[in-house]
C-alpha positions in Angstrom: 42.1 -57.9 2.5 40.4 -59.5 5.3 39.7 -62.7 6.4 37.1 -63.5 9.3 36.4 -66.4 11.5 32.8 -66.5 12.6 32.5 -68.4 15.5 29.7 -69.1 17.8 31.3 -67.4 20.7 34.1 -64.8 19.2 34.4 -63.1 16.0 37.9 -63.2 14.6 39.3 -60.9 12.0 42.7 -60.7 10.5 43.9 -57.8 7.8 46.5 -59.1 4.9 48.4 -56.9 2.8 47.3 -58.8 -0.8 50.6 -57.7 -2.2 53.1 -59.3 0.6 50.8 -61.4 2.3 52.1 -59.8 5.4 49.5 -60.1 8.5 49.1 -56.1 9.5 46.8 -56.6 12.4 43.5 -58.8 13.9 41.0 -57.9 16.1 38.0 -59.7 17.8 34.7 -59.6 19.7 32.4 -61.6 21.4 29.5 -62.5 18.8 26.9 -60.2 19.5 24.1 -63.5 18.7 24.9 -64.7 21.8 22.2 -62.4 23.3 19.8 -64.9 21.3 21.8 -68.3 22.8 25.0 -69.5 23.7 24.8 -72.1 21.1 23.7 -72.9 17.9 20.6 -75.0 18.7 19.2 -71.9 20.8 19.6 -69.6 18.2 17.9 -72.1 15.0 15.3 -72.4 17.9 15.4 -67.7 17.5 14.5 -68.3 14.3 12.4 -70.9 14.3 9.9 -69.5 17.1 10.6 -66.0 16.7 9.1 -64.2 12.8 12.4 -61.6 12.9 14.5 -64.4 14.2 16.7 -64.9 11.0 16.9 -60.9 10.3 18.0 -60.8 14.3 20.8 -63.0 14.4 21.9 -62.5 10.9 22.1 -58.5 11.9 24.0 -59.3 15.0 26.5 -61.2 13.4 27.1 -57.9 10.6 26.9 -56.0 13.6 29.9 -58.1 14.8 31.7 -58.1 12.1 31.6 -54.3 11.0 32.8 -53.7 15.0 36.0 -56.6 15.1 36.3 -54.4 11.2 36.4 -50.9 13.0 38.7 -51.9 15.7 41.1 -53.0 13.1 41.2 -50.6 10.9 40.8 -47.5 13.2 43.9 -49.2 15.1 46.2 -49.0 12.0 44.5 -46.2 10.3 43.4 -47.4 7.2 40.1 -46.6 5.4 37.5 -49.4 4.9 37.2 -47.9 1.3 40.7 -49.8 0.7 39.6 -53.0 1.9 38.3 -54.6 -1.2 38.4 -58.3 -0.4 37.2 -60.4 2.6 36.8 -64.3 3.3 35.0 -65.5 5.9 34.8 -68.7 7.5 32.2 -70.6 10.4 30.8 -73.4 11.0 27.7 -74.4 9.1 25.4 -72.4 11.2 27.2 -69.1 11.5 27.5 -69.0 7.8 23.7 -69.4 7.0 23.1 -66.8 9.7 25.5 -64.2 8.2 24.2 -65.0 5.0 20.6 -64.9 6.3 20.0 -68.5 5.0 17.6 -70.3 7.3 19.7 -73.0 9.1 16.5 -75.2 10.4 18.1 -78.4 8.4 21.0 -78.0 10.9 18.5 -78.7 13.4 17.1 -81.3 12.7 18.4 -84.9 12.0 20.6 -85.5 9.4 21.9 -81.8 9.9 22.5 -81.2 5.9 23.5 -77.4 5.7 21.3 -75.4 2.6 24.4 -74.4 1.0 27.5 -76.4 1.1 29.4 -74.6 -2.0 31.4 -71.4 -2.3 30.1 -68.1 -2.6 31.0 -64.8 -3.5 28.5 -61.4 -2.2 29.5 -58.0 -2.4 30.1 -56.1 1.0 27.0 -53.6 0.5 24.5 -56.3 0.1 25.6 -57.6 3.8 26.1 -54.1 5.3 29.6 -55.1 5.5 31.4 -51.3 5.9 34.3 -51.9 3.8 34.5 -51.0 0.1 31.0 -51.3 -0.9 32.2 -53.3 -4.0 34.4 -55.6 -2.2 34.1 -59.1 -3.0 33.5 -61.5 0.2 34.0 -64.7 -0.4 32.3 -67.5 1.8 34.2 -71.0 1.9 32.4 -73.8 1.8 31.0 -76.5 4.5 31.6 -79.9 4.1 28.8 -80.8 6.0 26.8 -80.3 8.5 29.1 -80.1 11.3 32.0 -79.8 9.7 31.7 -76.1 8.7 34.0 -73.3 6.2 36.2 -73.2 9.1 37.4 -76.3 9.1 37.7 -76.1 5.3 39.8 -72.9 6.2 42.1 -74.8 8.2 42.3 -78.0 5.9 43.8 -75.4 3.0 46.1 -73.2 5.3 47.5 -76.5 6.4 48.0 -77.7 2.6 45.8 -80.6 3.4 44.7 -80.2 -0.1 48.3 -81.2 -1.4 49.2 -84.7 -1.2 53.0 -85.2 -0.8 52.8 -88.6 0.9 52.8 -87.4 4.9 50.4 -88.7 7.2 48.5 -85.2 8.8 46.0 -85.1 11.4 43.8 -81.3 12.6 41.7 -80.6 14.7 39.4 -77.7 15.0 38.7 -77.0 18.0 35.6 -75.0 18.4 31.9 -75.5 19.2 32.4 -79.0 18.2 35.4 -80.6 17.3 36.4 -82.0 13.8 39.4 -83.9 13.7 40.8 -84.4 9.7 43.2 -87.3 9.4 45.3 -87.1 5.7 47.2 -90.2 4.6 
């Protein structure tokens, strides 16, 4: 299995063996959308102003992916046919983009994302080159600025268990959401 961070700047991926957990290997790239901004306002502006704009950064973002995918794999010789689940996490905007969701509300006061839920696509209708049937499952944003990556986070940390600690995280990326658990 996979799992992806889709950030604004660099396009993470990890692959886990789903029997042992064990991490095998990550790669990364630069996000190819940067051609159309360095940040996210620039590239709602792409779509906005521009009739292919959506298509273009959502393509460069697959692009991205199906690259940071190919370096992995190649580098520990496995075939994308046996990667046959992959999660992916961003912030608000990266996730409508891969998902080729407009993101104008993310531009515009109060910044409510389209979808904040779940969701589940299969590789081939993304162009994602792993198992065509592989299940990719998109976490959920929380908001507008506080995106699937920080949702990512909260559950690798076990922020979702509560056994009485006091936690604090902070995502670091192109904004910063801190989480503070009591």
């Amino acid at each position: 299995g996979l799992a992806c961070d889709v950030g604004t700047t660099t396009v993470v991926g990890t692959l886990v063996d789903l029997i042992t957990g064990r991490e095998m290997g990550s790669a990364s790239s630069i996000n190819n959308q940067t051609q159309y901004g360095h940040d996210v306002i620039s590239r709602i502006n792409h779509t906005l102003e521009q009739g292919t704009g959506l298509a273009d950064l959502q393509q460069a973002v697959v692009d991205t992916l199906n690259l940071v995918i190919e370096k992995l794999l190649t580098s520990l010789d496995i075939d994308p046919e046996a990667v046959y689940e992959m999660t992916v996490v961003g912030n608000a905007t990266m996730v409508h983009f891969l998902l080729g969701i407009p993101a104008r509300s993310l531009g515009f006061l109060p910044y409510v994302p389209v979808v904040n839920h779940a969701m589940d696509v299969e590789a081939q209708s993304l162009g994602i080159r792993i198992n065509p049937s592989a299940n990719i499952h998109v976490l959920p944003s929380i908001a507008g600025f506080v995106g699937a990556d920080t949702v990512g986070a909260l559950l690798t940390a076990g922020m979702d268990e509560n056994d009485g600690t006091i936690q604090l995280l902070a995502d670091v990326g192109t904004n910063c959401e801190i989480v503070l658990r009591q």
